[in-house]
Every structure is written in C-alpha cells, then in structure tokens.
N, C-alpha and C positions, 0 to 999 in steps of 0.2 A: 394427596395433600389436603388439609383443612382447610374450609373454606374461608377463614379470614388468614390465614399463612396468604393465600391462592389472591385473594383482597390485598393485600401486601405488596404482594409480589407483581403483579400489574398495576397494580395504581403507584408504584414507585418508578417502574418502566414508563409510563405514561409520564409525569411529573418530569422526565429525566426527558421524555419527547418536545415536552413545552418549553424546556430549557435550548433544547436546538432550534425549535420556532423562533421563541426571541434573539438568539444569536441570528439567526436567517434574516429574521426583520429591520434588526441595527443594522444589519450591512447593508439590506437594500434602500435604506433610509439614510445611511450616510452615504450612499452612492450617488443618491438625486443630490444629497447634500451638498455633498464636498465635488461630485463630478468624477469619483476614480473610485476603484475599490482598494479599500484599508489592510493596512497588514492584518494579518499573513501573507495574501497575496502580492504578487511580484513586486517589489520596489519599481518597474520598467512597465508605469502604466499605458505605455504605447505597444506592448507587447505582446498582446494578447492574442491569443489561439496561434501564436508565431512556434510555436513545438510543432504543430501541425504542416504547418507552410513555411517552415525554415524545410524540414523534411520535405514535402511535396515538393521544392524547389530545386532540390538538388537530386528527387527522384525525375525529374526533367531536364536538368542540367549536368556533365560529370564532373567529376573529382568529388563526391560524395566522402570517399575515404583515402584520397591523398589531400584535398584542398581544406573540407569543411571538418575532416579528421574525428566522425563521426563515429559512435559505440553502438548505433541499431543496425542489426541485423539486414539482411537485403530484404526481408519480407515489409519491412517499414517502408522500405520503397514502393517496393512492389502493391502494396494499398493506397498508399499517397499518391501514388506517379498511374494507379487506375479510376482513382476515384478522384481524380483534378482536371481540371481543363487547359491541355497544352497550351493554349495560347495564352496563358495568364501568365505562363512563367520564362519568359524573355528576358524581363530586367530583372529589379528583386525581390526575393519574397514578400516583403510591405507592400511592392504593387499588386502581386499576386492574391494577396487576401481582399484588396480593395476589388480587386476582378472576381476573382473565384469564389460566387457566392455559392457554388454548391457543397465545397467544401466546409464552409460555415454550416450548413445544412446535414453534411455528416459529422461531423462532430456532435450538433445536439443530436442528431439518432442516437450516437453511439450511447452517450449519456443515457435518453433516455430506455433504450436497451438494455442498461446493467441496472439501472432502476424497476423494472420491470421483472427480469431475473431474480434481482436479490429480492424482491416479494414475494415472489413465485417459492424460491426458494425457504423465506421464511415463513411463510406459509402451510409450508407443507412438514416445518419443524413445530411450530408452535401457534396452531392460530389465535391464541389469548391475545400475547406477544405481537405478532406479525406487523400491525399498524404503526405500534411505536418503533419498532426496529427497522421497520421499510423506512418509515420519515427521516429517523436519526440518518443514516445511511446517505439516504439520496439528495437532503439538503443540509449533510453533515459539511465539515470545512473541508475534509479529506478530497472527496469525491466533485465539488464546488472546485478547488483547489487545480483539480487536473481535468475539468472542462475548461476553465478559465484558459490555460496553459492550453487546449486544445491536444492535450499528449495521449500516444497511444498508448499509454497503460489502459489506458476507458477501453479498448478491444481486447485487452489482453484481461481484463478484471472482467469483461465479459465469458470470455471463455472460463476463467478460474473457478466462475461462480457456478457454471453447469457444472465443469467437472468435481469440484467440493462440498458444492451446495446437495449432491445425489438427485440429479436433474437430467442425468442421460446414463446409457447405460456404455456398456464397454465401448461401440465403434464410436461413441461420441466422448466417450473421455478420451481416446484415443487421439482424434481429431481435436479437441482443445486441449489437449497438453502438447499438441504439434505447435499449434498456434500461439498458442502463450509465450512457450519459451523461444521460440523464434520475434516474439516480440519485445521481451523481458525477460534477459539472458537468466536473473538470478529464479525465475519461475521454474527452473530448471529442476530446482530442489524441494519441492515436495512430492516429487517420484519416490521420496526416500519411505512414504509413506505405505507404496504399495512392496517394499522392500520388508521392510517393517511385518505388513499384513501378509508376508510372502504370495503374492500375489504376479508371481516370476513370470509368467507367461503375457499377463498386460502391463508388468513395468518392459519387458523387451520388448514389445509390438510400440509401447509406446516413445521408445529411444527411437525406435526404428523410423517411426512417423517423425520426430522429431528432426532427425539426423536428411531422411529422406526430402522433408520441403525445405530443409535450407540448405540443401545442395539444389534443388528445383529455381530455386528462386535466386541461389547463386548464379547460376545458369541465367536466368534474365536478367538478373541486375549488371552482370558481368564485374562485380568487385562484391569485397567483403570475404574475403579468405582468412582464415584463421589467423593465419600470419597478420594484416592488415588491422585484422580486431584487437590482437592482445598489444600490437605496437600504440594502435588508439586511446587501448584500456589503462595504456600505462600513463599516454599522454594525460586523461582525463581526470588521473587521481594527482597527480602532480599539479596540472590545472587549479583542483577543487582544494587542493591543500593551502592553497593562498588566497581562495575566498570567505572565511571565516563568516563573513554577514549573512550572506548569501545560507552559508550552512547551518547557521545556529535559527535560522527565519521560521523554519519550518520541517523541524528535525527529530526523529524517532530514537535521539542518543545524544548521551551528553557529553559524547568524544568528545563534537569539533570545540566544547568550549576549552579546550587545552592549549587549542591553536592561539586563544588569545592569548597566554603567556609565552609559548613560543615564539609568535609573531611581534610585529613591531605596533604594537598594542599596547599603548601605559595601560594596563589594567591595577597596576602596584602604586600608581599613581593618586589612583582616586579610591583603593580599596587597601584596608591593612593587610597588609605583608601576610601575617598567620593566618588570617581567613580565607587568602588566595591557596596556602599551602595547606591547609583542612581541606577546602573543599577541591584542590587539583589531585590528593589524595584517594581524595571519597569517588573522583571520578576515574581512578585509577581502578581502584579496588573493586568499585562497584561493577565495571565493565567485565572484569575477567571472571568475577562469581558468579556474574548474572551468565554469560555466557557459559559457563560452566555446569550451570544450573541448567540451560536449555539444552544442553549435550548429553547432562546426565541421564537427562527425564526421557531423552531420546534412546540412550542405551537401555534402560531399564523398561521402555519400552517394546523393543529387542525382544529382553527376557520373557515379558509379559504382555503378549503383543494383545491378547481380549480386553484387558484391563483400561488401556488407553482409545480412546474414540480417534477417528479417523483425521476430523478441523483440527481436534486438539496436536495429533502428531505433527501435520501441518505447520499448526502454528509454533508450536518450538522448533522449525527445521527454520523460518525464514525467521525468527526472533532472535536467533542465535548470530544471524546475518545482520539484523536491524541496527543489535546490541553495539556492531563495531564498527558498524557503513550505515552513514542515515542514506537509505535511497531513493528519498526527497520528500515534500509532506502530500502527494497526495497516495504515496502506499502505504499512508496507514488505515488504508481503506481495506486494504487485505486485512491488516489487524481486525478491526472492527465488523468485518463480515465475520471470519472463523468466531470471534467472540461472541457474535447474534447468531451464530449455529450452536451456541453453549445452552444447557438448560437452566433454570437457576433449580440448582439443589440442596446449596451450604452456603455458609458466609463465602465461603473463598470465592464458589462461581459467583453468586450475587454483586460482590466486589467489582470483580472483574467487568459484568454485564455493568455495573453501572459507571465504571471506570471508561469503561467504550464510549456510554452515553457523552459522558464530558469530552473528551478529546472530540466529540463529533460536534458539537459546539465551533460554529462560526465567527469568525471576527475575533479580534484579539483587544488588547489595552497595552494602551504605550508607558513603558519606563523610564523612557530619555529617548529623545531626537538627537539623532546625530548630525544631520544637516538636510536641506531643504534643496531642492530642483524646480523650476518652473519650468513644465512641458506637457505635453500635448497629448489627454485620454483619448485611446480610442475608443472606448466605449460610448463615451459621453460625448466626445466633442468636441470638449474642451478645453484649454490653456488651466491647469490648477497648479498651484503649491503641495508639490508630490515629495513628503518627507519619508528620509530614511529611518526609519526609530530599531528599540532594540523592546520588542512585544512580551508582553507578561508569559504569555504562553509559550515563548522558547524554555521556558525555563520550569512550568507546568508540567507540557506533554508527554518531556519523556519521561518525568517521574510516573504519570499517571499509567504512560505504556509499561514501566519496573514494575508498579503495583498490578497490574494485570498480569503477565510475566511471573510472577514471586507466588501471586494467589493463584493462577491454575498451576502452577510447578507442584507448591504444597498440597493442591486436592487433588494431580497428578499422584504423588509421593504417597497421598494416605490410599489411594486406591488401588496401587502397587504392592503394598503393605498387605492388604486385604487378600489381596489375589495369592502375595508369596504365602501366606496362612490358611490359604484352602488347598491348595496344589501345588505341584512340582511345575520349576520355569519352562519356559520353552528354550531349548538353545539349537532344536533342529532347522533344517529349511521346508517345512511340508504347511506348508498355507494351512490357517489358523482361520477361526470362525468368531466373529466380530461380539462382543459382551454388549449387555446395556440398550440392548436395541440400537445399535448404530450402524446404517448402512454400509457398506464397502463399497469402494472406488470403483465407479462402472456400475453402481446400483442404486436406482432410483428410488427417493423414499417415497413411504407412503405416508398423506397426510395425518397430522396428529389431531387428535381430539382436543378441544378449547379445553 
C-alpha cells in the first residue's frame, strides 16, 4: 500500500476514534448534568446492572423458569449464583445490588476483560489500526450499553472474542464456543463457520462441549430443560411484540418499526398516510433482500470456502439473525468487533470499517419526548426528570448496520467472482485451506506489521 493511501487510511480511522471520544464525553458530561444517563440507555434509570442481579437473584432463589420465565441458560446461573453473596439475596434483587458489592465489581472485570481481549486481538490484526479500534470498541455505545445493563453477553463477547479474534488455539475455541452459547443461545451460529471451512472434527468436539456443560450445569441448576426454554422463548417474543419503545431504543433492524402501524400507535396520525406505506414497504422489502443477501453469501461461501475470511463468514451467519430479530443494542458489539477484524482494502471494506466507527458513537439526540417520569438514578443519586424520547439513532443504526451488511456482501460477491475465475468450486466435505492470509478457527494469529 502507498504511503499516503496507508496516510488516509489511519488518519480516517483515527478521526472516526475522536468521533466516539466526543460521543463518550457528552454522556459523561450530561450525566454530572442531568443525574442519569441519556438515551440510548435504558428509559428505567433505577436499573442499572439489574440484568446482573435480576439473574443472580433468582440463581439464589427458585422458580428461575417457572416464576421469573427466564430465556438464560442454567450456566447464567451457575456464574451469577457463584460469583454472589447468598446473603444478599433474601429479599429483592434492588436490595441485593445495594448488598453485593462484589458483584458490581465483576461486572467491571468483565468489561474490562473484553476490552483487553478485543486489543489484544486487534493488535495482532493491524497494529496501525489497533488504538483506534480498541477505543471505538471499548467506550463505543454498544459495549457501554451492556455494562450499564450489567448483562452477561460481556462473558459471552469475552469468550467470542478469543475464539474469532485467532487468540486460542483448538482446546480453547473449544472451551469458548462451550461457553458462549450456553450463555447466548444465538452464539450458537457461528459454528456454521467451521462447517463452512470443513473443519468437521472441531465443529463436533465443539457441539459436544457445548451440548456437554449445559447438561453439567443443568444438573446444578436443577431446571432449564429444553422443554422449559422453548415454552419461555415463546413467552418472550410475544412479550417483546407489544414493547415497541423498548425495541426501536436501541435496535439492529428496522423490523420492530412495523409494530407501530400494527400496534395501537396513531403513527397515520401525525405522519401522511403515503409516506407510512413507502416506508412500511421499504421495511418490508428491505428485510427479506438483506437477509437473502446474508444467506446467499453464505452459500457461495460453501462453494468457495478460501475466498471468504473467517469474521467475515461469521458475520453474515449472525447478520442474517440481526436482520429479523434485533437482539438488543448491546450485540452490536459482535458487529463491530468482526468488522475491526476487516482490513481496509476497497471502498466496500473502508465503508464498512468506518460505518462500525459511527454506530460506536455514544449518546443519542432526541426527536420528540413522549413523556416525562420523576424517579430515582441510581447511579447519581438522585430524584431527576427521566424522559422517554424516540432518539435520532433508532433510526440511524440500523441503516448504518445495512450499509455495512450490503458493502461486505458486494466485496464478498466480487471476491467469489475472482475465485469462480481461477478455479473449479468446492462442493466436497475435505477441509479447505484458508486464502488471504486468514487464520482458521482454533488458530492463533500472528501479529501483523504497522
């Protein structure tokens, strides 16, 4: 690469870092402010790290998944309900967090654990790169997002990061793809990768690991059987089908905005008629092409399994999931890691990397308040005026997550292209040897040259 292309190309990445600084800074600055932190974050400023010790509370107490009709796996227990102090959970989880400060205490490790990872990680892909993309990343809104929440995706985006990042080798992707998807059922799907790289003998050992601790862990929690999950999983989309606000806050898809003409929503009200049905169209159409698109690139990955990089399979396995189920805003932290595993090579990846940039941007801007609460931050302390608004960035992100989506699908498709023109497809099952310099699953890289 030419040395002002090479000029370009990190001082744009940088630029795009300063951009999530000052997103980081407004929010810390309207937090002293205002007393609460600003949408995106939860509308329920008394909520906070309560993903953590709503779990830990009911890994000390039962009915886990008859009463609180719970979608985490028993291994959410089984870390919450080890890593807490029984005597804090008697009454409710709210007293529990006020008691168990050590809980508070893992939670930031965990945090600061996948920040440390995903450095490590990019580090060892680009250290030009590596500062800006560690910063974006670590005080992006995504990964802010689900510390605030206290949720365990932060262990589960731990583990994703060794095993995608090429940070461990086989017994340790083994061991976090155990872990992951027993903590984030849909982490279940990027094994499709090593399916892909026919890589049959640690995509089995890895089901096996997988299937093995959450029967282990069934076994100590004493609930959480199949059966109990999928009755929960149904409860939970029925649930989520009637919280529209909730869904559109901080979302990786522009489904749920359908639900407002479904729902008891004047949305016809206050917007003309034809521009509801253009754009409940455009959300139509666009859904099923984009997913379409991430399926295809998947099959033709199949054919041409060298041609395609490893994050990149990855990311069209859970994008294709993104596209019809937002599965809340702080996984689109998974986005944004696979996409700082991207090199910049063309406009498309450029695009993309800097598309990551912005979604990583903190803090939002309000378009309308829809009504106001007086109650009680815990972070701060204090009694504030905690509005529910409808944030610039619902309606931002997921376009920026399409355009990222659209532009590695097309530098996918032109690299497929390449490959059908040098050689005959692959359509057997005999594990393939990786193009482009890209490590395979269960192989560590090695650091790249600035």
């Amino acid at each position: 690469m030419r040395v002002s292309s090479r000029l370009i190309r990190v001082g744009t990445e940088y630029i795009a870092m300063v951009l999530v600084l000052l997103g980081f800074a407004r929010v810390v600055v309207n937090f002293f402010k205002f007393g609460y932190l600003q949408a995106p974050f939860v509308f329920d400023i008394g909520d906070t790290f309560m993903d953590w010790f709503n779990t830990a509370y009911w890994a000390h107490n039962p009915g886990a998944y008859s009463v609180w009709r719970t979608i985490y796996l028993p291994l959410s227990f089984v870390i919450t309900g080890a890593l807490g102090n029984p005597r804090c959970y008697g009454n409710a989880p709210y007293d529990a967090r006020d008691c168990d400060v050590f809980g508070i205490v893992v939670i930031v490790l965990m945090y600061v654990a996948c920040c440390i990872v995903a450095a490590v990680a990019m580090y060892r892909r680009d250290r030009s790169t590596a500062v800006a993309r560690s910063i974006a990343l670590c005080l992006g809104g995504p990964i802010l997002f689900a510390l605030e929440r206290g949720n365990l995706i932060l262990p589960a985006l731990f583990a994703f990061m060794l095993a995608y990042g090429g940070l461990v080798r086989s017994r340790g992707f083994i061991a976090a793809s155990a872990v992951m998807a027993n903590l984030k059922i849909y982490l279940l799907l990027p094994l499709v990768s090593l399916m892909i790289e026919r890589r049959w003998r640690l995509f089995e050992l890895s089901l096996i690991a997988i299937v093995a601790l959450y029967l282990l862990t069934l076994f100590f929690v004493g609930a959480g059987t199949p059966t109990e999950f999928v009755a929960n999983l149904q409860n939970w989309f029925n649930f989520r089908s009637g919280v529209v606000w909730d869904e559109i806050l901080y979302t990786t898809t522009y489904k749920p905005f359908l639900q407002l003409d479904v729902g008891q929503y004047p949305v016809r009200d206050f917007i003309e008629q034809p521009v509801v049905d253009i754009a409940k169209r455009f959300i139509e159409v666009e859904v099923i092409v984009s997913r379409t698109l991430a399926l295809a690139c998947l099959v033709l990955a199949w054919v041409y399994p060298t041609a395609v990089s490893r994050s990149r399979v990855v990311f069209f396995v859970l994008m294709q999931s993104f596209i019809i189920q937002n599965p809340g805003g702080y996984a689109i932290t998974f986005v944004v890691f696979l996409v700082f595993m991207e090199r910049w090579r063309n406009v498309p990846t450029a695009l993309a990397i800097v598309c990551a940039f912005l979604i990583s941007v903190p803090g939002d801007m309000t378009v309308t308040t829809i009504f106001e609460v007086e109650r009680e931050s815990w972070l701060s302390g204090r009694i504030v005026q905690s509005p529910y608004i409808l944030p610039l960035g619902s309606f931002i992100r997921p376009g920026m997550i399409l355009l990222i989506l659209w532009a590695l699908a097309f530098d996918t498709l032109r690299d497929i292209h390449r490959a059908a023109k040098a050689g005959p497809p692959s359509w057997g099952f005999r594990r393939c040897v990786k193009a482009r310099g890209e490590p395979e699953a269960g192989t560590p890289q090695a650091p790249a040259a600035g």
